[in-house]
C-alpha positions as CSV (number, residue, x, y, z in Angstrom):
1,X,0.0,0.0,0.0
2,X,3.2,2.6,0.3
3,X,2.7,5.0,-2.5
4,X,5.7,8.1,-2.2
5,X,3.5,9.6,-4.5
6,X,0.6,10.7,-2.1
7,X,-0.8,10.9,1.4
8,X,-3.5,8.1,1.7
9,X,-6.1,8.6,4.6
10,X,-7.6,5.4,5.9
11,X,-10.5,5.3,8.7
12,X,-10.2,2.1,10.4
13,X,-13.4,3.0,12.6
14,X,-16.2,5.3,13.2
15,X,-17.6,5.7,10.0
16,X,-20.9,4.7,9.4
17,X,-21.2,4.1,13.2
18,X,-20.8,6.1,16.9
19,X,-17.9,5.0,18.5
20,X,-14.8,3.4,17.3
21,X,-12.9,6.1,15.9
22,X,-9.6,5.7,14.4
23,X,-7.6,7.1,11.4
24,X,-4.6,6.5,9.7
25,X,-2.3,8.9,7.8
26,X,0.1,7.5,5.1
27,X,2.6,9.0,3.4
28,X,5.4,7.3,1.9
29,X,6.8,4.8,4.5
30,X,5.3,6.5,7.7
31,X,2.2,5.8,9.2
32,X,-0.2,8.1,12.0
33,X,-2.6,6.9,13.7
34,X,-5.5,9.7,14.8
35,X,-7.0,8.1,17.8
36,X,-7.7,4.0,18.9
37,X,-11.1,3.8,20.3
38,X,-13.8,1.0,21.2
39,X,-17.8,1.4,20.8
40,X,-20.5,-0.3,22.9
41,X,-22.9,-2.9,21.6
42,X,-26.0,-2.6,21.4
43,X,-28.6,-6.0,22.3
44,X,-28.0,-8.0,19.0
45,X,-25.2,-9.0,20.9
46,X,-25.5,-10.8,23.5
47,X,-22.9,-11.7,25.9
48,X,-20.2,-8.3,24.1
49,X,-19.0,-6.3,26.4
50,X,-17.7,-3.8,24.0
51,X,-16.0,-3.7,20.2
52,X,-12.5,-2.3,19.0
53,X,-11.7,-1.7,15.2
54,X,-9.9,-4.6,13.4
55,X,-6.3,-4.1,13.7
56,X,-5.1,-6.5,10.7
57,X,-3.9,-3.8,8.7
58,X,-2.5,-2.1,11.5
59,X,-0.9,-5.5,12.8
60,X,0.6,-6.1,9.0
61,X,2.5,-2.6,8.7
62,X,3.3,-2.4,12.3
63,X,6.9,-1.7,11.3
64,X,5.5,1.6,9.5
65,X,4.1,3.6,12.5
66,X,5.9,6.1,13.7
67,X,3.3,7.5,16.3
68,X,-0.1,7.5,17.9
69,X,-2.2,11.1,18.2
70,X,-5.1,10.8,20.7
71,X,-7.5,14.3,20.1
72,X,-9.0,13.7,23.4
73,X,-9.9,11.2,26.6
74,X,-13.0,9.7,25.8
75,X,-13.6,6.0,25.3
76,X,-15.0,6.2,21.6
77,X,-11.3,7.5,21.3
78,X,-8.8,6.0,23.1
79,X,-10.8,2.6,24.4
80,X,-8.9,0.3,21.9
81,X,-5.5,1.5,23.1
82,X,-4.1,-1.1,25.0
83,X,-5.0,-4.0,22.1
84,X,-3.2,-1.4,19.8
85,X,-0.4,-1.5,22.3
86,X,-0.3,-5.0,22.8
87,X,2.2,-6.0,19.8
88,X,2.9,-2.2,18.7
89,X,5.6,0.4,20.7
90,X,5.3,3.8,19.6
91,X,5.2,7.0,21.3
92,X,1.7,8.2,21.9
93,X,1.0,12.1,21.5
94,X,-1.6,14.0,23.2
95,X,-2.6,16.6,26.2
96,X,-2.6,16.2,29.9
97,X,-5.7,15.5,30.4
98,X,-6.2,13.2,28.0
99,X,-2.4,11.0,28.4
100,X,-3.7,10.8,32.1
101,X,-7.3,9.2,31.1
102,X,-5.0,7.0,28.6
103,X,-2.4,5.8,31.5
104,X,-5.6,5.1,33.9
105,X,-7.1,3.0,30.7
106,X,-4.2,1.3,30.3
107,X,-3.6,0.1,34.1
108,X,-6.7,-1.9,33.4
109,X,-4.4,-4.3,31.2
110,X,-1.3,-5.9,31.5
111,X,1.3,-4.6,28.9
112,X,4.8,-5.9,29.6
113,X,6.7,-2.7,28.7
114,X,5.7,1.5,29.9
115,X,4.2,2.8,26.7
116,X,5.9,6.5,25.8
117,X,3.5,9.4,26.4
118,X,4.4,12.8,24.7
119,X,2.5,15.8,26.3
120,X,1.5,18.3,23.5
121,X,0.3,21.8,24.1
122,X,-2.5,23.5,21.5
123,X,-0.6,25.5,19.1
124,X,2.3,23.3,19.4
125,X,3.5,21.7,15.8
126,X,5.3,17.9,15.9
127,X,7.0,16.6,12.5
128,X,6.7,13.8,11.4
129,X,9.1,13.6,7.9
130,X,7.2,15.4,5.4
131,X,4.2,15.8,7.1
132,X,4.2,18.1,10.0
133,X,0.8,18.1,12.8
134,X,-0.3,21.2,14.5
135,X,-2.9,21.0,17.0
136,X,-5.4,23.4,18.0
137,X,-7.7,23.9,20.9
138,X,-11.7,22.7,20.6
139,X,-14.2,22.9,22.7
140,X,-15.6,19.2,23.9
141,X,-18.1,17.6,26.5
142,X,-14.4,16.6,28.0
143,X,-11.6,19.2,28.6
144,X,-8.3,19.4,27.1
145,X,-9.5,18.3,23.5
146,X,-8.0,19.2,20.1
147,X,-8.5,19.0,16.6
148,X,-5.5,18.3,14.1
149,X,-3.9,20.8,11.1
150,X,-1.7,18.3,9.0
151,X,0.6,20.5,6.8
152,X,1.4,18.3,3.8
153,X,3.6,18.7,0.9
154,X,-0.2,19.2,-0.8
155,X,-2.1,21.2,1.4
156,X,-3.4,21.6,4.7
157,X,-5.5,18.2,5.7
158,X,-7.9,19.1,8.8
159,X,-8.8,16.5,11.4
160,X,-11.7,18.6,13.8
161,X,-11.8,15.9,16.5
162,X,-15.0,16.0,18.6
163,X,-16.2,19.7,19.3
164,X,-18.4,22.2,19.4
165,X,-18.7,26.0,19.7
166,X,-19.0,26.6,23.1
167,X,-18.5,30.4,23.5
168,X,-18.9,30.6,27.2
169,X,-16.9,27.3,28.1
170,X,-16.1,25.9,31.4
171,X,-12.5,27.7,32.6
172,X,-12.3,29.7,29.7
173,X,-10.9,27.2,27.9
174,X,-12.1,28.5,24.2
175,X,-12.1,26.9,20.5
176,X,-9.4,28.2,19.1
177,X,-10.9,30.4,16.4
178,X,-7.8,32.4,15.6
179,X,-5.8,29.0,14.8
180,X,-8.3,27.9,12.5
181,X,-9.2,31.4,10.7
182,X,-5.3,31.1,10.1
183,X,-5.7,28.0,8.3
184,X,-8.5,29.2,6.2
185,X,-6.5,32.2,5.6
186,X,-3.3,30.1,3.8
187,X,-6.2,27.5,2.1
188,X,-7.4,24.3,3.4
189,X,-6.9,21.5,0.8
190,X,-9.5,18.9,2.9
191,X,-11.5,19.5,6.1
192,X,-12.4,15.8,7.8
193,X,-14.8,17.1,10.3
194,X,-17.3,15.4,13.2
195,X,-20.8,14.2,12.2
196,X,-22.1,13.4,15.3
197,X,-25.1,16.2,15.6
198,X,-25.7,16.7,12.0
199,X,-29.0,16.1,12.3
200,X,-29.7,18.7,15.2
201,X,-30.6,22.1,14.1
202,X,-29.4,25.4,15.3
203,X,-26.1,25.0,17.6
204,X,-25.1,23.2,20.6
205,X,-26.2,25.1,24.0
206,X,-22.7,26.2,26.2
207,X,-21.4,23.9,28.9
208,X,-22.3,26.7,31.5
209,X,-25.6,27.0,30.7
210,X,-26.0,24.3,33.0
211,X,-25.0,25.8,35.8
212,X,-28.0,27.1,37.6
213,X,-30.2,24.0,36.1
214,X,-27.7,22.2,38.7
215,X,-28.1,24.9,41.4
216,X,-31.8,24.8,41.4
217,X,-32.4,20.8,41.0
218,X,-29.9,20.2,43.6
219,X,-31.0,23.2,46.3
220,X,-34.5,21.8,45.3
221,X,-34.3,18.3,46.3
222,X,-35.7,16.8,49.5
223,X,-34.2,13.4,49.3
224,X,-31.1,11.7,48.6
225,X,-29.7,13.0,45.1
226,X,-27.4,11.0,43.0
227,X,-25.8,12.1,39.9
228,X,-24.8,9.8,36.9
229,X,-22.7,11.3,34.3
230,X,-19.5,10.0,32.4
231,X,-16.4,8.9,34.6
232,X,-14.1,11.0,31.7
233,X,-16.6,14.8,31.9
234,X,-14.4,16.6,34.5
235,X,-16.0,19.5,33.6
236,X,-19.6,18.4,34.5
237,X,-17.8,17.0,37.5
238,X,-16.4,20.0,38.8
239,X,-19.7,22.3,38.0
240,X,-21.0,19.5,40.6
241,X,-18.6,20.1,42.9
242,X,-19.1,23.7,42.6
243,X,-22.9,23.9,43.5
244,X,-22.3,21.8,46.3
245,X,-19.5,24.0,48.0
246,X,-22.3,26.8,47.8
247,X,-25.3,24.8,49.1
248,X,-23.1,23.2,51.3
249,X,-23.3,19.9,50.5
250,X,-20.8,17.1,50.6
251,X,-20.3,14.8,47.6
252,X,-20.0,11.1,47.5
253,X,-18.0,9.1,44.5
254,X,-19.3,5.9,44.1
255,X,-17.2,3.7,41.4
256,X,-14.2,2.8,40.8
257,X,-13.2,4.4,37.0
258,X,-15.2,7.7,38.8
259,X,-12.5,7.6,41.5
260,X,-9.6,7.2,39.4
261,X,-10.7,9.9,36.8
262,X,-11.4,12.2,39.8
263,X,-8.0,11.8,41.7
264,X,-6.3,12.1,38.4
265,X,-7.8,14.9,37.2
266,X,-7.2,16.6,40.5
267,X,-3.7,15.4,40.8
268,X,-3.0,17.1,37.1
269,X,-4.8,20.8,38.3
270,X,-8.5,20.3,36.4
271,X,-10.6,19.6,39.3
272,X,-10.5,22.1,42.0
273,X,-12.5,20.6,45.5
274,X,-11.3,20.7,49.3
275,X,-10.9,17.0,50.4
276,X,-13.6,18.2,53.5
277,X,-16.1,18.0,50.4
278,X,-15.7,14.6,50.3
279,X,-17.8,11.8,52.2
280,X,-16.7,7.8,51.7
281,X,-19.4,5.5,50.6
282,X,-19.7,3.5,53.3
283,X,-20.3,6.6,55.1
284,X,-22.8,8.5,53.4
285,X,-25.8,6.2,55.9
286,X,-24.3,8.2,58.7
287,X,-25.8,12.1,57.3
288,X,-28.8,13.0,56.7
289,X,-30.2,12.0,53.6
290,X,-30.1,15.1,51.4
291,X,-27.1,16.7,52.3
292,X,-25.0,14.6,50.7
293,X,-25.0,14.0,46.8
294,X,-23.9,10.9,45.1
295,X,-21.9,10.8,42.0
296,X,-21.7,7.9,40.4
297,X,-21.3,6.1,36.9
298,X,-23.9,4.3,35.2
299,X,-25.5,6.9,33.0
300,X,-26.0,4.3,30.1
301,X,-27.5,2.3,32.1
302,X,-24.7,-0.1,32.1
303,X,-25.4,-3.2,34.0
304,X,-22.8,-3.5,36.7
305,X,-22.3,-0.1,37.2
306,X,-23.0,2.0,40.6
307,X,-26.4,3.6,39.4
308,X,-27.9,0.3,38.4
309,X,-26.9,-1.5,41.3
310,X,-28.6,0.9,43.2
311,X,-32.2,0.8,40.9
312,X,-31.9,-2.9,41.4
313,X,-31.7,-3.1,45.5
314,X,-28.0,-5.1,44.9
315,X,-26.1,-2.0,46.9
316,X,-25.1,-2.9,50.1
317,X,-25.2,-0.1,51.3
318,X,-27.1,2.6,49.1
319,X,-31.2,2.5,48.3
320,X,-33.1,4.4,46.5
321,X,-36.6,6.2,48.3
322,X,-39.3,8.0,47.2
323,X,-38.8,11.5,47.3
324,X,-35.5,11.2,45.7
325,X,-34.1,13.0,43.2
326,X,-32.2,11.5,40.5
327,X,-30.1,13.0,36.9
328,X,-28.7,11.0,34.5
329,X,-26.6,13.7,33.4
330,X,-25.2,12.4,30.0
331,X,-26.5,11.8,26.1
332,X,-28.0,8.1,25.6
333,X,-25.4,6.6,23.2
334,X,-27.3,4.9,20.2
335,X,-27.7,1.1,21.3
336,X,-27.9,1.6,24.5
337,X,-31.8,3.4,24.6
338,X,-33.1,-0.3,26.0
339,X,-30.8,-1.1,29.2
340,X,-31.0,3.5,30.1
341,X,-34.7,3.0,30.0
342,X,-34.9,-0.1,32.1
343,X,-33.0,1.5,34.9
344,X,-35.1,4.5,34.8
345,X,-38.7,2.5,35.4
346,X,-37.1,1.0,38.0
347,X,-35.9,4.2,39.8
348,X,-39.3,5.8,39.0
349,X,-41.0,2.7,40.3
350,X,-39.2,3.1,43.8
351,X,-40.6,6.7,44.1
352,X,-37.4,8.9,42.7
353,X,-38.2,11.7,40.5
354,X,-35.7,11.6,37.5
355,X,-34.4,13.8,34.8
356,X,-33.3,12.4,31.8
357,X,-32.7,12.6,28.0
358,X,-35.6,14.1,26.0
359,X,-37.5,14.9,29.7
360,X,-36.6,17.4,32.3
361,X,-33.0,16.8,30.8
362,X,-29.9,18.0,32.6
363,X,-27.0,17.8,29.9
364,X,-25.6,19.5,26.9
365,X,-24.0,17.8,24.4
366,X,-20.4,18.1,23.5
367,X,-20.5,17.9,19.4
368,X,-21.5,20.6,17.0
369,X,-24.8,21.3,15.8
370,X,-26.1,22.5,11.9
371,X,-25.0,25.6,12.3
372,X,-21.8,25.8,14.1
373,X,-20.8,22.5,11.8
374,X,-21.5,25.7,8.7
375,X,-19.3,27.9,10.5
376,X,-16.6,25.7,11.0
377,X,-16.4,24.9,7.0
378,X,-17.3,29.1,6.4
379,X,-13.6,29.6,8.5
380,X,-11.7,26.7,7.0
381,X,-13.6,27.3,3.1
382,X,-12.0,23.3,2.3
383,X,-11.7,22.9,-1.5
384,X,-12.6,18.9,-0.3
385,X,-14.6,17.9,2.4
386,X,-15.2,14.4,4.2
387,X,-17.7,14.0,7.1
388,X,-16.2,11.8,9.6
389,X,-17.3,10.6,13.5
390,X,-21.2,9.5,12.7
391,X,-23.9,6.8,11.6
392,X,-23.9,6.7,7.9
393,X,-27.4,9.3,8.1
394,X,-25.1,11.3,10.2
395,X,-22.5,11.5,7.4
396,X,-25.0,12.2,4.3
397,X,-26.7,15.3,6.5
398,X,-23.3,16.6,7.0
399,X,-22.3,16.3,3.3
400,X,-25.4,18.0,2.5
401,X,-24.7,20.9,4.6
402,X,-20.9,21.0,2.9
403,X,-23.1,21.5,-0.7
404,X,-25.0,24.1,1.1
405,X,-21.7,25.9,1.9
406,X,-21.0,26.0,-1.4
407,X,-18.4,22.9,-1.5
408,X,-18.7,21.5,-5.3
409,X,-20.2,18.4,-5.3
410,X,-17.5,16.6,-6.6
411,X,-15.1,17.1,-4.0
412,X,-17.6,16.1,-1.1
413,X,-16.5,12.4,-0.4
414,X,-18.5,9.9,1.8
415,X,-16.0,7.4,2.7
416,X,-16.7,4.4,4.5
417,X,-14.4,2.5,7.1
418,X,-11.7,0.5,5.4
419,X,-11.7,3.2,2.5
420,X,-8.1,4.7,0.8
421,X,-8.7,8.2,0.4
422,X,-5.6,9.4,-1.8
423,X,-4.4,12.6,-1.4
424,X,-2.0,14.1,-4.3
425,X,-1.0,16.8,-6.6
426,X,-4.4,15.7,-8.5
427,X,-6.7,16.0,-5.7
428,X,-8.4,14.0,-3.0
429,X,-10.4,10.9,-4.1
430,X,-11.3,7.1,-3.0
431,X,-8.9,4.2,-4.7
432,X,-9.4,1.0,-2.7
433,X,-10.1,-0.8,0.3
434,X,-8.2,-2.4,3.2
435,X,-9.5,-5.1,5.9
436,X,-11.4,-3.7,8.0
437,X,-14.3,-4.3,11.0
438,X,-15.3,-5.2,14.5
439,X,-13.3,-7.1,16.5
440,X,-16.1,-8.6,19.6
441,X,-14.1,-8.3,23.3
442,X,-16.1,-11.0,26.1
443,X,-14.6,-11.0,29.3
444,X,-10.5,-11.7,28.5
445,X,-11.6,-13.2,25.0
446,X,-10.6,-10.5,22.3
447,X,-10.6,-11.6,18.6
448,X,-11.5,-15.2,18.8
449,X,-15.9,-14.2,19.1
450,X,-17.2,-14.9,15.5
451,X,-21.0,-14.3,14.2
452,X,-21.1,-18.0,14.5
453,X,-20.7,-17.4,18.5
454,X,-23.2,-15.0,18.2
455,X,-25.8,-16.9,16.2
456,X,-25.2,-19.7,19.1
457,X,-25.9,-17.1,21.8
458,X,-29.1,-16.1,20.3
459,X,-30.1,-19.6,19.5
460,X,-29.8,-20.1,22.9
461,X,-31.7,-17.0,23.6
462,X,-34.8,-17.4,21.7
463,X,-34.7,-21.7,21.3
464,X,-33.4,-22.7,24.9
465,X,-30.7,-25.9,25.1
466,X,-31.1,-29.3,25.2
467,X,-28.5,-31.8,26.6
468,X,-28.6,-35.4,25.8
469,X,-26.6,-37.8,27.9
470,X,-25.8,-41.2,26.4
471,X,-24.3,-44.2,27.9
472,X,-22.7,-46.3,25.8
473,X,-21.0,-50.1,27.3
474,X,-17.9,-50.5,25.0
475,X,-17.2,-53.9,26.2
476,X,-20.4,-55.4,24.9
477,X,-21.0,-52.5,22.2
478,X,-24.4,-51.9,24.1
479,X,-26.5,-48.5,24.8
480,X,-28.7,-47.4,28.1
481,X,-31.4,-45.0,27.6
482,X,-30.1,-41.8,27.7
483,X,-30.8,-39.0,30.0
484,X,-32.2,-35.4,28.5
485,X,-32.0,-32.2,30.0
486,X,-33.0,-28.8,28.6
487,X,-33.0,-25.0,29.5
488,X,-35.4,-22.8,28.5
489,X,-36.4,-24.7,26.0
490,X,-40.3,-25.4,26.5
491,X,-42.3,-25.0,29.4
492,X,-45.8,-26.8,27.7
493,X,-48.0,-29.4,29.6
494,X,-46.8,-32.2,28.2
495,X,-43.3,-31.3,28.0
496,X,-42.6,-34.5,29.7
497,X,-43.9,-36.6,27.3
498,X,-41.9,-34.7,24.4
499,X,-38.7,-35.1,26.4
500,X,-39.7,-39.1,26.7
501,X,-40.4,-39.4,23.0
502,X,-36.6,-37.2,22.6
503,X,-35.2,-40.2,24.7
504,X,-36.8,-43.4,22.5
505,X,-35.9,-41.3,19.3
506,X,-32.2,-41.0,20.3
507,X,-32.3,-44.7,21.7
508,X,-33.4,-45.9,18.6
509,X,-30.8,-44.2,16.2
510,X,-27.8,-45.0,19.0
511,X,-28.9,-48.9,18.4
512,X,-29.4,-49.1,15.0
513,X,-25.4,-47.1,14.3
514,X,-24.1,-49.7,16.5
515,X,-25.9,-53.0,14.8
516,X,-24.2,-51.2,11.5
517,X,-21.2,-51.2,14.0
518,X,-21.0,-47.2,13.2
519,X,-18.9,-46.5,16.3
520,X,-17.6,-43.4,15.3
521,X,-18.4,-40.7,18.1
522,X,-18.2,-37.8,16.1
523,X,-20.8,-39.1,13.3
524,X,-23.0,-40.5,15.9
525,X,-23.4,-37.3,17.6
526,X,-24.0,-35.6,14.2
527,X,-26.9,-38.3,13.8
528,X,-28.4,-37.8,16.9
529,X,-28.6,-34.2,16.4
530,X,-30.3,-34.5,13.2
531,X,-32.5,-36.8,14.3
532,X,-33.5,-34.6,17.2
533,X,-34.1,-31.5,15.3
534,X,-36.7,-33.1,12.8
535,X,-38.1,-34.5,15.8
536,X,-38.5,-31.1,17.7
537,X,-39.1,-29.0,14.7
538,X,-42.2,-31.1,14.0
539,X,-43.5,-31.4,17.4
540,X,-43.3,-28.3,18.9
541,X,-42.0,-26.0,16.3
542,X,-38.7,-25.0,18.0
543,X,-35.0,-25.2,17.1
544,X,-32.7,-25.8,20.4
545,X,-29.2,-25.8,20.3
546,X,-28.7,-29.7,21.2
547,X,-25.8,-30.5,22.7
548,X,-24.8,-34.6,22.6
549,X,-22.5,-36.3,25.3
550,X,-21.7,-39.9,25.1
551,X,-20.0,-41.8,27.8
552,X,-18.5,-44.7,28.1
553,X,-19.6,-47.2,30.6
């Protein structure tokens, strides 16, 4: 795939879907990666605990990559990091913030060697042979983001990261319009830019807008109040923080990625709290029950996490009353609309009031909306454009805004993942494809979870299991009747009698292979389970995953 000719561009993730992301930039025998990060799934599969991209091509020019460039902390971005990491040494570039949300991701993991962080500043320019990356400040739902200005020997290529236009930002911290009206100014050969709100009209309200929304449902509340938001939004975090010092309240952390992100964060100067603010968990029985606020994980509802423990009555120490107040303070990511909305019924069920996406909501979102996504393209005025960071919907809005802007046609280019977007003296434009995908990561198993796994798991989902056990005397070459088991399989009135047929069926086919002296295991095993599954689809119109064991007696 090295060309000297050109720079090819080549998203390995998080195009066409949310979550993901990750980019490479080619250019002769050098390779960048923008970004490694994992997406959740959503209930098609069953068992998943989240996806990374598939690192094949990665893995085959490992010898090529000369550096990692993370644009901010967030999962979707830097999840997949220590599977990148696992076979690959590189130095990794990014801010403070976001290396410290990268080192507490990869302590998670066992990597035999101390990966090489580089701290980068905005406005701060690394070169990488011809190809030279400056970054620039955004604004973001996390702090310390940036996008990416790649000065190439055939224009300026540029990489927007997550943002939005947040022009009253938590600590000041603004988009970095002078940076980018500078790179509009010397001509921007190809803008690659975040789709993730294309579809929202109008633009993104500001971070601090939420300030007195927080003030008044907090000061408001008459019960307990616990707070779910993202482990990695320090700002959200600290604005917590903040209306409790005034209404003096104390704050309890409750979760273990919450912790970390918290003490790091602090440790690194962007949380400011007195330790006095602080109450443990296992403490927070011995206040009164509304001056102390919980924060807590578990804003997607995720199953194991601190908020969901607690709407389930499995805290040991923590319960939910009525009179309660509860804010899941975070946007539902797409897939996960099913397990957010079973943990809300239960908490409303138990007597809490609580605000959510789409009611009484208590959250802003971090990506740009119509018309800042106009703004950022009336600045940069790209001669190419290529909507990046979305659901393929997400990335066809966008492109339709870039024709709206006056970007010709042509030169708007809806790439997919696995895509070769060549960049030359002739322009930018697709000319292949490279292995790409989702790698499935269950428990410790990364790689190894086919869609044949999956079929099996939602076999045994929606048909049940059924277990045969046959004994088989290999001194006499004789068979017992066999024992049958099954799991939720089917619970009719005479299940009993279609289990006892199952057994006489499977009796009869063991005896007639070994008359024919057909004492092959593996082929007797096949015949049983063929014989079964005419024998069930006919009766009861069901298709179990049936699962043979013979033994020898």
């Amino acid at each position: 795939m090295s060309d000297s000719r050109g720079i090819r561009i080549i998203p390995i993730g998080g195009l066409g879907e949310i979550g993901k992301n990750m980019m490479l930039v080619e250019h002769e025998d050098s390779i960048l990666i923008i970004d490694a990060g994992m997406m959740f799934p959503d209930g098609n599969l069953p068992g998943i605990d989240f996806i990374i991209p598939d690192l094949t091509y990665v893995q085959e020019n490992r010898d090529r990559i000369e550096a990692i460039i993370l644009t901010h902390g967030h999962e979707d971005h830097i999840g997949a990091l220590p599977y990148l990491l696992q076979d690959l040494r590189v130095p990794i570039y990014g801010t403070r913030l976001t290396i410290g949300f990268a080192r507490n991701r990869l302590e998670e993991h066992s990597l035999d060697y101390e990966p090489e962080f580089l701290e980068i500043e905005p406005r701060e320019s690394v070169r990488f042979g011809a190809i030279t990356a400056e970054f620039f400040r955004v604004c973001h739902s996390v702090a310390d983001g940036v996008g990416v200005a790649f000065h190439t020997p055939f224009g300026i290529i540029v990489h927007s990261g997550d943002f939005k236009f947040d022009f009253t930002p938590i600590y000041d911290h603004h988009f970095d319009f002078f940076k980018i009206a500078e790179f509009g100014e010397k001509g921007v050969l190809l803008l690659l830019s975040d789709s993730t709100n294309a579809e929202h009209k109008g633009y993104t309200p500001s971070e601090r807008e939420l300030n007195n929304s927080f003030f008044d449902a907090i000061t408001s509340a008459t019960g307990r109040i616990i707070i779910a938001t993202f482990a990695s939004n320090i700002h959200r975090i600290q604005q917590i923080f903040d209306v409790c010092r005034k209404t003096g309240k104390r704050v309890s952390i409750l979760g273990r990625s919450m912790e970390k992100n918290v003490t790091m964060a602090r440790d690194l100067g962007y949380l400011e709290f007195d330790e006095g603010l602080i109450v443990a968990p296992e403490k927070i029985n011995n206040y009164k029950r509304n001056s102390v606020l919980l924060l807590t994980t578990g804003s997607q509802g995720e199953p194991m996490s601190g908020l969901s423990r607690i709407a389930g009555s499995r805290h040991k120490q923590l319960t939910i009353e009525k009179g309660d107040t509860v804010i899941l303070s975070a946007s539902i990511i797409p897939g996960n609309e099913r397990t957010v909305s079973r943990v809300v019924n239960s908490l409303f069920r138990k007597g809490a009031h609580v605000f959510y996406e789409g009611f009484e909501d208590l959250h802003v979102s971090g990506h740009a909306s119509r018309e800042e996504l106009k703004l950022l393209m009336a600045i940069l005025k790209p001669r190419y454009f290529i909507p990046i960071h979305g659901e393929f919907k997400h990335l066809i809005h966008h492109a339709d805004l870039a024709k709206e802007m006056g970007i010709e046609e042509k030169n708007i280019l809806i790439a997919q993942d696995g895509d070769v977007i060549t960049v030359d003296e002739d322009g930018v434009r697709a000319t292949g494809v490279v292995e790409t995908g989702s790698v499935y990561t269950d428990g410790k198993n990364t790689g190894d979870i086919g869609s044949a796994v999956i079929r099996d798991r939602h076999r045994l989902a929606e048909e049940g299991v059924v277990i045969i056990v046959i004994p088989l005397s290999m001194s006499n070459h004789g068979v017992m009747h066999p024992e049958i088991y099954s799991r939720g399989f089917i619970c009719l009135q005479d299940a009993e009698s279609v289990l006892a047929s199952a057994k006489d069926i499977v009796f009869s086919e063991v005896r007639q292979h070994l008359k024919r002296g057909d004492l092959q295991q593996d082929e007797l095993k096949s015949a049983v389970i063929n014989v079964l599954k005419r024998f069930f689809k006919k009766e009861v119109s069901r298709s179990p995953v049936i699962v043979p064991f013979i033994i020898e007696v």
